[in-house]
N, C-alpha and C positions, 0 to 999 in steps of 0.2 A: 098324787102323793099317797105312799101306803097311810092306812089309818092303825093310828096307838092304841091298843086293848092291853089294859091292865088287868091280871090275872091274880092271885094269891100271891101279891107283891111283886111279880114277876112283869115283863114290858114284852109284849107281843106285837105283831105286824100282819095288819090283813092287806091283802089285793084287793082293790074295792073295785074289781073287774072281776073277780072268779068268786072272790071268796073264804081262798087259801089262806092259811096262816102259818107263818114264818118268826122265825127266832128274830132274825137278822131283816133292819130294815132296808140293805143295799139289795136282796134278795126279795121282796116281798113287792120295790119299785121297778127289779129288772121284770117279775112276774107280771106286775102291771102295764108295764112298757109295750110287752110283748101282746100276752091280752090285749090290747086298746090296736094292737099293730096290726096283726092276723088273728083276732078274734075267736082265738084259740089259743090254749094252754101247751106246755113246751113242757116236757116229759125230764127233761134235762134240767127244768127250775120248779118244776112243784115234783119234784123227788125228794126235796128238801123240808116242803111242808110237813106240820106235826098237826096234831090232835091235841086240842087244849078241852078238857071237859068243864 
């Protein structure tokens, strides 16, 4: 299950496989999925990751 990070009031989503983080928690679980699957990240789902500082 991606994990919740709360940000400057905002709800974030990490892959607690890569690391990424994502807006969207259907995107942050399919990134998880995927990592856990072929143990390797998909260019096609963490294009969507952001930068949260």
């Amino acid at each position: 299950m991606a994990k919740e990070i709360k940000k400057s009031g905002k709800k974030y989503f990490e892959c607690e496989e890569c690391s990424f983080i994502y807006k969207d928690r259907k995107i942050a679980k399919k990134c998880e999925d995927y990592c856990r699957k072929h143990h390797a990240c998909s260019i096609d789902i963490t294009k969507h990751a952001i930068k949260i500082n």
